[in-house]
mmCIF file as Biopython writes it, N, C-alpha, C and O atoms, coordinates in Angstrom:
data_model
#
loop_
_atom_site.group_PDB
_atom_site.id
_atom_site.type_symbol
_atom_site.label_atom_id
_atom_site.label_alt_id
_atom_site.label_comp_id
_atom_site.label_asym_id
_atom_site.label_entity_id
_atom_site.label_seq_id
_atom_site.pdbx_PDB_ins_code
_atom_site.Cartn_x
_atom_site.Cartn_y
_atom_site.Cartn_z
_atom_site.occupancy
_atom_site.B_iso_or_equiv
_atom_site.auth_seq_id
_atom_site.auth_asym_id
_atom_site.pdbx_PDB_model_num
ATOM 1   N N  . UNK A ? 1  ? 40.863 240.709 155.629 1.0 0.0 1  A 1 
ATOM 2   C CA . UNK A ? 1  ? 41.745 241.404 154.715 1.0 0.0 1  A 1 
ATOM 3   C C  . UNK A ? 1  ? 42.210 240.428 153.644 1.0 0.0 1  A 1 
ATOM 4   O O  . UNK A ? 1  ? 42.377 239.249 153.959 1.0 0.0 1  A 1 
ATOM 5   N N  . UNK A ? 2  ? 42.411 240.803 152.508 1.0 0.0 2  A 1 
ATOM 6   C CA . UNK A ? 2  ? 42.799 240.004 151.748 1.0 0.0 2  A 1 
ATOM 7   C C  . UNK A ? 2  ? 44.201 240.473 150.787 1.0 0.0 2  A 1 
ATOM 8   O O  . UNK A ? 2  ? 44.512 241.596 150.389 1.0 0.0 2  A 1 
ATOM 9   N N  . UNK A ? 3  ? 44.746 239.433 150.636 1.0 0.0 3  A 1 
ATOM 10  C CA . UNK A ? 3  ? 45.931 238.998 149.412 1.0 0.0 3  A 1 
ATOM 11  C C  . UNK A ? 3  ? 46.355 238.842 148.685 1.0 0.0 3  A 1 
ATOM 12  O O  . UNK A ? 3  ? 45.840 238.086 147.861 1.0 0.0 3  A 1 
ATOM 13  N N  . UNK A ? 4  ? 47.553 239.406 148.448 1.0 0.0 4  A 1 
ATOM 14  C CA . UNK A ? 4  ? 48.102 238.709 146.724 1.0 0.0 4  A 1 
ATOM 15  C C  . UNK A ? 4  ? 49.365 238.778 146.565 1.0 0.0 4  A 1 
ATOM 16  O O  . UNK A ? 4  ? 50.199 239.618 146.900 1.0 0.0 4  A 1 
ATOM 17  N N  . UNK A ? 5  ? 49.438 237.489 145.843 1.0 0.0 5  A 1 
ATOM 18  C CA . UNK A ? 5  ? 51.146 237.010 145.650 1.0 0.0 5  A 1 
ATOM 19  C C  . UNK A ? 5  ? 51.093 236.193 144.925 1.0 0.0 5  A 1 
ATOM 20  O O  . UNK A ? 5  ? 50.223 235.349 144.710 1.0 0.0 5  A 1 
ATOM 21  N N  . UNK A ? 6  ? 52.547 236.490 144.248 1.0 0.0 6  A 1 
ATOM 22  C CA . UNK A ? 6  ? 52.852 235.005 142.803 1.0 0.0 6  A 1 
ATOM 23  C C  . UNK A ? 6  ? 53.613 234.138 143.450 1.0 0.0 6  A 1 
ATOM 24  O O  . UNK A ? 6  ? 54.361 234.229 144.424 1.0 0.0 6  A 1 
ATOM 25  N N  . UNK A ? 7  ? 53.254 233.169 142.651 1.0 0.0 7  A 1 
ATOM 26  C CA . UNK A ? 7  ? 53.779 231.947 143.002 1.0 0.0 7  A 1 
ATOM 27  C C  . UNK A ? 7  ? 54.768 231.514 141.813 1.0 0.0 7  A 1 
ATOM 28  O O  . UNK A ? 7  ? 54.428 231.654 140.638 1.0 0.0 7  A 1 
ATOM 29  N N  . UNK A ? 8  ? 55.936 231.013 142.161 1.0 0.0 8  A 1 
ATOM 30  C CA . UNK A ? 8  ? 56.334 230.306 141.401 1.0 0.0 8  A 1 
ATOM 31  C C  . UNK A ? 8  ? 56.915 229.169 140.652 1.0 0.0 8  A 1 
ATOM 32  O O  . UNK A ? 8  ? 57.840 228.668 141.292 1.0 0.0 8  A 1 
ATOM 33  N N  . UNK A ? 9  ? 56.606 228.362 139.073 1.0 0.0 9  A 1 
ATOM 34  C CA . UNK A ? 9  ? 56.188 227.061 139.234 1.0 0.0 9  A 1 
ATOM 35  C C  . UNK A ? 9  ? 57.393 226.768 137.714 1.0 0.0 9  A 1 
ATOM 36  O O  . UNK A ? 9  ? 57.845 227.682 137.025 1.0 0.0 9  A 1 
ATOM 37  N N  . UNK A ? 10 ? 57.582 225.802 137.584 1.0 0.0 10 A 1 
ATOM 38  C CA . UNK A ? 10 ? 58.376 224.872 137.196 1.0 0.0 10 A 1 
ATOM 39  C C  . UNK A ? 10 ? 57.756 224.026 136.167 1.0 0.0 10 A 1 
ATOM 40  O O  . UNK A ? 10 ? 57.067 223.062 136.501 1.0 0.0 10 A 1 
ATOM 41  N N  . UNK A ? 11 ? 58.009 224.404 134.626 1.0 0.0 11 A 1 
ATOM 42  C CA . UNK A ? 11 ? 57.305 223.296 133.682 1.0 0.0 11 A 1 
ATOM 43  C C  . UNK A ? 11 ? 57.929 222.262 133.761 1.0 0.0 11 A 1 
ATOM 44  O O  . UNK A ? 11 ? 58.833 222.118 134.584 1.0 0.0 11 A 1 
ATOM 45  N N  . UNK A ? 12 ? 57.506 221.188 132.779 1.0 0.0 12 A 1 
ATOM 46  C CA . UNK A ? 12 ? 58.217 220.225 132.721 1.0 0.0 12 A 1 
ATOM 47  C C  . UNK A ? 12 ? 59.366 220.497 131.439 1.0 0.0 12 A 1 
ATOM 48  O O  . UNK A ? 12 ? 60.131 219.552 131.246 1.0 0.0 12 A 1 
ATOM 49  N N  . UNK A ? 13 ? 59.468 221.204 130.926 1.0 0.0 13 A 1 
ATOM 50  C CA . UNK A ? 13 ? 60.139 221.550 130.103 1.0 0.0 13 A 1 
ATOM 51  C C  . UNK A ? 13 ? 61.271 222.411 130.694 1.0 0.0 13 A 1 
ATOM 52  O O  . UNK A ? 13 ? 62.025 222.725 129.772 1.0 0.0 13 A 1 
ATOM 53  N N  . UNK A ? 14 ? 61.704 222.940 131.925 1.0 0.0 14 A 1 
ATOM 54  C CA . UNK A ? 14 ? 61.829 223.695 132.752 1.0 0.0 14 A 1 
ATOM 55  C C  . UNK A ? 14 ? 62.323 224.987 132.531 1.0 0.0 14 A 1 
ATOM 56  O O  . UNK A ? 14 ? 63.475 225.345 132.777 1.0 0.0 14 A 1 
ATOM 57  N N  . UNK A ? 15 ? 61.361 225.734 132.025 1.0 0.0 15 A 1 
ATOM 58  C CA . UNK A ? 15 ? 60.500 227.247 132.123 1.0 0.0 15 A 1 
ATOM 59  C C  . UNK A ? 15 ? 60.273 227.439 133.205 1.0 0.0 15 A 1 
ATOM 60  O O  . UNK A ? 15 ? 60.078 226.510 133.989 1.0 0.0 15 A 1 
ATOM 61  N N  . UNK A ? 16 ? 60.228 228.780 133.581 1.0 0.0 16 A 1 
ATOM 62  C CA . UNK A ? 16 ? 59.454 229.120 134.666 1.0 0.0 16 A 1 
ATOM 63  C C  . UNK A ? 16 ? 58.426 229.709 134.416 1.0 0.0 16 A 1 
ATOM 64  O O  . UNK A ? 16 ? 58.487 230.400 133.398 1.0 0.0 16 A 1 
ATOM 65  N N  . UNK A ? 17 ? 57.156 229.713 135.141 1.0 0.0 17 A 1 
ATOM 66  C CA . UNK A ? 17 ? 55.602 230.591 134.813 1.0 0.0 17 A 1 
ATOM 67  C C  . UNK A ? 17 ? 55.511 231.224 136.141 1.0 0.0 17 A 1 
ATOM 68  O O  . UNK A ? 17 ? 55.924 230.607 137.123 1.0 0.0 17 A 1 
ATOM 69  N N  . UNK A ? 18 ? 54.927 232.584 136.273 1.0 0.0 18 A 1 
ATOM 70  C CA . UNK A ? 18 ? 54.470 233.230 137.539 1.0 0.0 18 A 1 
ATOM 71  C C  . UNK A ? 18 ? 53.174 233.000 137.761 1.0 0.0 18 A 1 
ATOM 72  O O  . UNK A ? 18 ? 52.554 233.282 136.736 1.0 0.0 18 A 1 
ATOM 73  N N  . UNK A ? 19 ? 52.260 232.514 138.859 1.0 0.0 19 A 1 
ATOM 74  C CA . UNK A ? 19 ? 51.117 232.148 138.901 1.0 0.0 19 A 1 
ATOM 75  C C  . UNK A ? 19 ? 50.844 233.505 140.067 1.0 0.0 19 A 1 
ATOM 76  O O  . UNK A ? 19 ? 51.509 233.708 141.083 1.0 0.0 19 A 1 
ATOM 77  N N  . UNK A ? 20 ? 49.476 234.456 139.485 1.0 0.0 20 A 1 
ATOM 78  C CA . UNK A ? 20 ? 49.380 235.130 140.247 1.0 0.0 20 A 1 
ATOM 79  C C  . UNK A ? 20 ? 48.009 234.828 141.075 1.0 0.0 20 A 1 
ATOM 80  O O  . UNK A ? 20 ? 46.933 234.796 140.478 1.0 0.0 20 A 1 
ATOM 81  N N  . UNK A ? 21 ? 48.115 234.568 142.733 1.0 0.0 21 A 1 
ATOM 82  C CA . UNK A ? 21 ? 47.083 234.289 143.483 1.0 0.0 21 A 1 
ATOM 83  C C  . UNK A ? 21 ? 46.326 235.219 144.627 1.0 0.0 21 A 1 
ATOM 84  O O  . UNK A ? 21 ? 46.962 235.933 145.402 1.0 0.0 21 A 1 
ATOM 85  N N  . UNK A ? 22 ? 44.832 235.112 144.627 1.0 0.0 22 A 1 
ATOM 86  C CA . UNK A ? 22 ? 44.722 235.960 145.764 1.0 0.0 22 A 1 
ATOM 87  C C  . UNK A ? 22 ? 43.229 235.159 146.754 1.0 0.0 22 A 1 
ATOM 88  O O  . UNK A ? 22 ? 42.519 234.234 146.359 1.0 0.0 22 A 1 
ATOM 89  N N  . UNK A ? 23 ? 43.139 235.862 148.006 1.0 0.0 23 A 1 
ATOM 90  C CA . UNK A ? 23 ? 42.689 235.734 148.498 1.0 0.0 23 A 1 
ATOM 91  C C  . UNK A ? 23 ? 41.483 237.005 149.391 1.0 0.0 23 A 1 
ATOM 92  O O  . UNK A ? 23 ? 41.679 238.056 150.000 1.0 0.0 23 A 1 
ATOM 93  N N  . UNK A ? 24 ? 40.303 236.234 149.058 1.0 0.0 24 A 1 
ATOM 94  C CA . UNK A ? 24 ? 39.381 237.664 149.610 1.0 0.0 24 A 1 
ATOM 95  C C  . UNK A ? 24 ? 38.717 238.040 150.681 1.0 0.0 24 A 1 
ATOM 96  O O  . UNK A ? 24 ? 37.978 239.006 150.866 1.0 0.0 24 A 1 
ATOM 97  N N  . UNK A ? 25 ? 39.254 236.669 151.781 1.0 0.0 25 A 1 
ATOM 98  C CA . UNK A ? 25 ? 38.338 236.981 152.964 1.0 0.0 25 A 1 
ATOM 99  C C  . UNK A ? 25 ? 39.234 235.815 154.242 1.0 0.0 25 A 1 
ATOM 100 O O  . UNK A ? 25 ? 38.893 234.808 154.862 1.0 0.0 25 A 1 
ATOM 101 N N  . UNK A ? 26 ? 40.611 236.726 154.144 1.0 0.0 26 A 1 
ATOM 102 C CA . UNK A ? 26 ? 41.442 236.338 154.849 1.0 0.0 26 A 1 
ATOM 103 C C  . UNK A ? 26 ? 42.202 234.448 154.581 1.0 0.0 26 A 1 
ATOM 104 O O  . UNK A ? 26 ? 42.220 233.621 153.669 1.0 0.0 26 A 1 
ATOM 105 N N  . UNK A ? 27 ? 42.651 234.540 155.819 1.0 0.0 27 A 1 
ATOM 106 C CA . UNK A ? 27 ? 43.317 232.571 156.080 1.0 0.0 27 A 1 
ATOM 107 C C  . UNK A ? 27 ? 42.482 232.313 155.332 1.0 0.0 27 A 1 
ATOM 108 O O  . UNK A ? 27 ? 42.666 232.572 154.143 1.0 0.0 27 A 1 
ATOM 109 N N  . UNK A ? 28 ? 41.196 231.676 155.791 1.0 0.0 28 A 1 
ATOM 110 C CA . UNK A ? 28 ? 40.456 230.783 155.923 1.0 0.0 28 A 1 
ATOM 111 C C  . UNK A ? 28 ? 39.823 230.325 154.408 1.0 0.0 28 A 1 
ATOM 112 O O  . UNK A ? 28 ? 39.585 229.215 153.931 1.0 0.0 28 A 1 
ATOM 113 N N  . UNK A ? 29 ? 39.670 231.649 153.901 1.0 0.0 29 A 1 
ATOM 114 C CA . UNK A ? 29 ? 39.098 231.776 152.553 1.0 0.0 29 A 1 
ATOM 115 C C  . UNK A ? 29 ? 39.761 230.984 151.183 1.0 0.0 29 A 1 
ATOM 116 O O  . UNK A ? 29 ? 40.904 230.536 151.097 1.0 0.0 29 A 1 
ATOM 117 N N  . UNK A ? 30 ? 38.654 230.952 150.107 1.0 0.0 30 A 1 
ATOM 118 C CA . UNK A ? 30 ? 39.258 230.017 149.006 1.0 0.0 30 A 1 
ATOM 119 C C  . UNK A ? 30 ? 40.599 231.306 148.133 1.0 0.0 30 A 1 
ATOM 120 O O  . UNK A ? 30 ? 40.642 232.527 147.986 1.0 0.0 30 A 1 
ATOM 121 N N  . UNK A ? 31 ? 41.457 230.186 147.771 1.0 0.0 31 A 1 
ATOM 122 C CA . UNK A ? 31 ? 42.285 230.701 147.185 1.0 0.0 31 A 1 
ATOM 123 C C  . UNK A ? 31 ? 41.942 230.959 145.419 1.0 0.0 31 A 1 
ATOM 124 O O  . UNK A ? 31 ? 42.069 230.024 144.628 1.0 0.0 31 A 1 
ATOM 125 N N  . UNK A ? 32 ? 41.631 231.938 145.104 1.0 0.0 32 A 1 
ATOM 126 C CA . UNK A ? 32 ? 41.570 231.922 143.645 1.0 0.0 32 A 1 
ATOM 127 C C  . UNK A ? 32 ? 42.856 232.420 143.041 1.0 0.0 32 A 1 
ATOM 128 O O  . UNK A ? 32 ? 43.889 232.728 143.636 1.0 0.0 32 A 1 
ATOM 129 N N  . UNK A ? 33 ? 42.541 232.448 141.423 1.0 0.0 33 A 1 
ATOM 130 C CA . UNK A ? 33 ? 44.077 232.656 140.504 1.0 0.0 33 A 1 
ATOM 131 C C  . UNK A ? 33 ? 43.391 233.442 139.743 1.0 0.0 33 A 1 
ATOM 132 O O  . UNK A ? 33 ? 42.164 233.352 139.724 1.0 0.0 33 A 1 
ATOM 133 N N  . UNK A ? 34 ? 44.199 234.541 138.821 1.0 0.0 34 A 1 
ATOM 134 C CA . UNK A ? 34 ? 44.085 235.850 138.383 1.0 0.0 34 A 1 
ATOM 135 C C  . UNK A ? 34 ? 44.994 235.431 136.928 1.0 0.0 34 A 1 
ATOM 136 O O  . UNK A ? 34 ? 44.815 236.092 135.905 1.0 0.0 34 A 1 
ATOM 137 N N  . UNK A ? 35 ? 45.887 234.377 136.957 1.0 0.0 35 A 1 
ATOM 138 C CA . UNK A ? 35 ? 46.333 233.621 135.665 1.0 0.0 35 A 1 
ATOM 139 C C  . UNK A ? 35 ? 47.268 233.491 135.865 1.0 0.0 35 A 1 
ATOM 140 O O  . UNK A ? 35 ? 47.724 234.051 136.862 1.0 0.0 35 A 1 
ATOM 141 N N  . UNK A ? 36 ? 48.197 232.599 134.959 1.0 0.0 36 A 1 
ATOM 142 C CA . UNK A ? 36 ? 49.542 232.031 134.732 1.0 0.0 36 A 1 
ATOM 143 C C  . UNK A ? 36 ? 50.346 232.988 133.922 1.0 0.0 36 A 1 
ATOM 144 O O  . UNK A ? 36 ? 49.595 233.196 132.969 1.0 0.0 36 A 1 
ATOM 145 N N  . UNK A ? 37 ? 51.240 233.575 133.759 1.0 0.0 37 A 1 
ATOM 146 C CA . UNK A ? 37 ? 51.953 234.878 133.056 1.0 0.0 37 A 1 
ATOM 147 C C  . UNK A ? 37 ? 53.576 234.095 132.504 1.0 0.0 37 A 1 
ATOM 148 O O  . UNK A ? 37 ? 54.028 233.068 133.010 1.0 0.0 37 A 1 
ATOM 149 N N  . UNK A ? 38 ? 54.049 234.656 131.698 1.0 0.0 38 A 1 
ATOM 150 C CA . UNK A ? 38 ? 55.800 234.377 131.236 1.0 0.0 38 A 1 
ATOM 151 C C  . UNK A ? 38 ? 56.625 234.742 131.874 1.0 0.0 38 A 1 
ATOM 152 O O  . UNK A ? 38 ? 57.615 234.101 132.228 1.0 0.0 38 A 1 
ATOM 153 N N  . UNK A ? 39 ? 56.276 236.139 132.196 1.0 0.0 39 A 1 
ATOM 154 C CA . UNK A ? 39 ? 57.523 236.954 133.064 1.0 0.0 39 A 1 
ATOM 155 C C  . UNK A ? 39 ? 57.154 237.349 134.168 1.0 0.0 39 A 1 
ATOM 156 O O  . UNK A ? 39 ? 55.964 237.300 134.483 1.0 0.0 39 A 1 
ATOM 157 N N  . UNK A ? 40 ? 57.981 237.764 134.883 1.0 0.0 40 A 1 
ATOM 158 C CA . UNK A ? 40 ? 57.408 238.424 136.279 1.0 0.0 40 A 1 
ATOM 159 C C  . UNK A ? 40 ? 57.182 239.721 136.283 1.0 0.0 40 A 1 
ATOM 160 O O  . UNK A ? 40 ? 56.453 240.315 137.076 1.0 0.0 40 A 1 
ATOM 161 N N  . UNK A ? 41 ? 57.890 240.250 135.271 1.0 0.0 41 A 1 
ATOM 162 C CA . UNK A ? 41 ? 57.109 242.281 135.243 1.0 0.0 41 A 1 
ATOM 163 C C  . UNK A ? 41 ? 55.737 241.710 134.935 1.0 0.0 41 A 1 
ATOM 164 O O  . UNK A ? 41 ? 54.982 241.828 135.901 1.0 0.0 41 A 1 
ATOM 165 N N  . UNK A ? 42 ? 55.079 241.007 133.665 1.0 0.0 42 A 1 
ATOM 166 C CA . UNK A ? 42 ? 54.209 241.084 133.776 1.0 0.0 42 A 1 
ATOM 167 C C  . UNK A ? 42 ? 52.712 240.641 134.965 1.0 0.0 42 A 1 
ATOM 168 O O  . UNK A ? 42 ? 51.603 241.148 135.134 1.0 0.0 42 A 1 
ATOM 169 N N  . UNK A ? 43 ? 53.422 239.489 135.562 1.0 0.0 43 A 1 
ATOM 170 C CA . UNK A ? 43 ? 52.917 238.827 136.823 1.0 0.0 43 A 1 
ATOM 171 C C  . UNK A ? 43 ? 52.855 240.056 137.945 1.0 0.0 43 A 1 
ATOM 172 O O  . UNK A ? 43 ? 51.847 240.089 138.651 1.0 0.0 43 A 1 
ATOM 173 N N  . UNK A ? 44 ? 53.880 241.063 138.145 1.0 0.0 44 A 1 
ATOM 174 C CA . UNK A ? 44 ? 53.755 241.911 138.629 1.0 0.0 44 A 1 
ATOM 175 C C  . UNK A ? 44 ? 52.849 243.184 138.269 1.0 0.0 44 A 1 
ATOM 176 O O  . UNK A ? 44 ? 52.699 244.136 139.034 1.0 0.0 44 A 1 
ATOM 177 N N  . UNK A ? 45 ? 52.399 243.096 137.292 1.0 0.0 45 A 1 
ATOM 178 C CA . UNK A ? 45 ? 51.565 243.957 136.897 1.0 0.0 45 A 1 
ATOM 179 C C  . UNK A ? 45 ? 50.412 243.678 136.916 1.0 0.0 45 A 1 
ATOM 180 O O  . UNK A ? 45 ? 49.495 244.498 136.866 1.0 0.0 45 A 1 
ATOM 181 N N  . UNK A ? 46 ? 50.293 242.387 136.997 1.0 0.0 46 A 1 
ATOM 182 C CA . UNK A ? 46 ? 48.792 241.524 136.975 1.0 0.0 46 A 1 
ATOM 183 C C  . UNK A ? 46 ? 47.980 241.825 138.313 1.0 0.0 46 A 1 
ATOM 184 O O  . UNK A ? 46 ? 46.825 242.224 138.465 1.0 0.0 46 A 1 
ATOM 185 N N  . UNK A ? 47 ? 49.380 241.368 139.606 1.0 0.0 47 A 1 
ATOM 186 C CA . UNK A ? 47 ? 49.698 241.445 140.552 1.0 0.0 47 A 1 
ATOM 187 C C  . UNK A ? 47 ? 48.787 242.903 141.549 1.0 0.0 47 A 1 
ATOM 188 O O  . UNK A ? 47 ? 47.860 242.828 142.356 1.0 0.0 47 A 1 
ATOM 189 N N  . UNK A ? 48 ? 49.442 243.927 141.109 1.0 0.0 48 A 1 
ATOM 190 C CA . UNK A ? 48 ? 49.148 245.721 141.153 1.0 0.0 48 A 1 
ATOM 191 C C  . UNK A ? 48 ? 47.418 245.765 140.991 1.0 0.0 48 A 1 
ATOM 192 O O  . UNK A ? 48 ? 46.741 246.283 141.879 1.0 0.0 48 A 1 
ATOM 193 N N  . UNK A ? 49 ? 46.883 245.255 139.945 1.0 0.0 49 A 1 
ATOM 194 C CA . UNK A ? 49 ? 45.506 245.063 138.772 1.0 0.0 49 A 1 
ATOM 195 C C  . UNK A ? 49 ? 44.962 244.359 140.115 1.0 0.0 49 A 1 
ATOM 196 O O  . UNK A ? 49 ? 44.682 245.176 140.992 1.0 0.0 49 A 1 
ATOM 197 N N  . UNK A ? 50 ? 44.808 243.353 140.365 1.0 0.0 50 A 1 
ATOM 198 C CA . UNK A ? 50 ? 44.279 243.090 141.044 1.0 0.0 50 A 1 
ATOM 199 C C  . UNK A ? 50 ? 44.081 243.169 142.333 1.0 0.0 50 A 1 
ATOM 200 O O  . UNK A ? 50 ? 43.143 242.714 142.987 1.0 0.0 50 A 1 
ATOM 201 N N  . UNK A ? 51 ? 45.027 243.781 142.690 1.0 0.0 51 A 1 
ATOM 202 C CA . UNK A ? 51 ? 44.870 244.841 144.626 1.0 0.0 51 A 1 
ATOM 203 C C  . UNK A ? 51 ? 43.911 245.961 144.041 1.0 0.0 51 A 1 
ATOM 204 O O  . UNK A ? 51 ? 42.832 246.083 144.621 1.0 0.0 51 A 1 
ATOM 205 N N  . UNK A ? 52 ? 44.150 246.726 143.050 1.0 0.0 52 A 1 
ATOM 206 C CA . UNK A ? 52 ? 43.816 247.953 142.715 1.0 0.0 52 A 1 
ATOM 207 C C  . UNK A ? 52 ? 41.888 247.337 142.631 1.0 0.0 52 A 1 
ATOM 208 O O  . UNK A ? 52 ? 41.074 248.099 143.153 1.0 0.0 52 A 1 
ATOM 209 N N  . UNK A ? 53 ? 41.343 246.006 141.975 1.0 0.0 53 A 1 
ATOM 210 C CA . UNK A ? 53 ? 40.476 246.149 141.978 1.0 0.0 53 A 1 
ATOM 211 C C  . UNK A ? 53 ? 39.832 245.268 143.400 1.0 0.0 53 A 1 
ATOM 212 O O  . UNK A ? 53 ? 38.648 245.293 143.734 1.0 0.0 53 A 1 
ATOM 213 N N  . UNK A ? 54 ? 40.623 244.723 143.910 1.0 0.0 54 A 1 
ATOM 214 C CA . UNK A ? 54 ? 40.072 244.544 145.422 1.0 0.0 54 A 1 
ATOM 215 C C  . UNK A ? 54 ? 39.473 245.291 145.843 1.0 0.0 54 A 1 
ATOM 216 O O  . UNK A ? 54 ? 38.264 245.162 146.039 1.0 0.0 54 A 1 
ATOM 217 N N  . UNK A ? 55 ? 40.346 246.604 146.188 1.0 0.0 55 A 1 
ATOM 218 C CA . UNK A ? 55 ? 40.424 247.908 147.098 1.0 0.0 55 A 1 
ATOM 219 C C  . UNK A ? 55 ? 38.975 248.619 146.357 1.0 0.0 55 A 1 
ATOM 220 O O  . UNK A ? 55 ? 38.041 248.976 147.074 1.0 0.0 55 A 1 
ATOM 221 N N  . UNK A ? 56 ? 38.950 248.706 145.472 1.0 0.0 56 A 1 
ATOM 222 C CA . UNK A ? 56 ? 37.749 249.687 145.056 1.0 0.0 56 A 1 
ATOM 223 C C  . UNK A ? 56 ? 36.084 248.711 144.955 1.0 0.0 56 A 1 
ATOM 224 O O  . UNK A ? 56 ? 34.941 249.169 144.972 1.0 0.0 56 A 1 
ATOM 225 N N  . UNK A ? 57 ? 36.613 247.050 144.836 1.0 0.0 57 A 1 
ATOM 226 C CA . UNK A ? 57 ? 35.626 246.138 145.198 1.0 0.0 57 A 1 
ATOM 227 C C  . UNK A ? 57 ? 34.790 245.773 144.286 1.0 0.0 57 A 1 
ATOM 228 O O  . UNK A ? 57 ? 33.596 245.489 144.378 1.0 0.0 57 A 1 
ATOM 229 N N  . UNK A ? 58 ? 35.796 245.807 143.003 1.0 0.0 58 A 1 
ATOM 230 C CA . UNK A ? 58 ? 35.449 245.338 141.900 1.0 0.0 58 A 1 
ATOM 231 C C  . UNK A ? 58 ? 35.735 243.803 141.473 1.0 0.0 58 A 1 
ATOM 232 O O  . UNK A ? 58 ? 35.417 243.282 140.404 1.0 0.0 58 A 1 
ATOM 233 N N  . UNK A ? 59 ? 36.267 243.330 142.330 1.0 0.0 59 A 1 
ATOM 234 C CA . UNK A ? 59 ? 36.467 241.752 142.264 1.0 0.0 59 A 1 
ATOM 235 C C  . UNK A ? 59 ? 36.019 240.900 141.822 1.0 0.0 59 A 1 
ATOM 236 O O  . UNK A ? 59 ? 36.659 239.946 141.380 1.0 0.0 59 A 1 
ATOM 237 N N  . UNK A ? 60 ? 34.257 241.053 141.817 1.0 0.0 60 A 1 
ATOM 238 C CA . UNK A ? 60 ? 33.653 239.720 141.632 1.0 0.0 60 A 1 
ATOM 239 C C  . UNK A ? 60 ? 32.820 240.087 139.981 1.0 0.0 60 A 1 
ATOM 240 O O  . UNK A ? 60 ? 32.163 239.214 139.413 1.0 0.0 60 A 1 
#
């Protein structure tokens, strides 16, 4: 089963960025990124986008 969740990171300027990450073939599997975003509605929307194309298995 696979995952997704933002992460969140700390410029040096100190901004915050939402990093949205997922995973496609459980623990074990490589972690990829879906991109770095400004806000979190939008990280959350990124977020949605990419379950939505898991599930139908449009991923790769």
């Amino acid at each position: 089963m696979s995952s997704v969740w933002i992460r969140t990171r700390t410029t040096r300027v100190g901004k915050k960025r939402y990093l949205v990450c997922y995973r496609l073939r459980g623990r074990y599997g490589r972690e990829y990124s879906a991109g770095t975003l400004d806000t979190l509605t939008l990280a959350k929307t990124r977020k949605t986008k990419v379950q939505g194309l898991i599930a139908a298995g449009e991923h790769e």
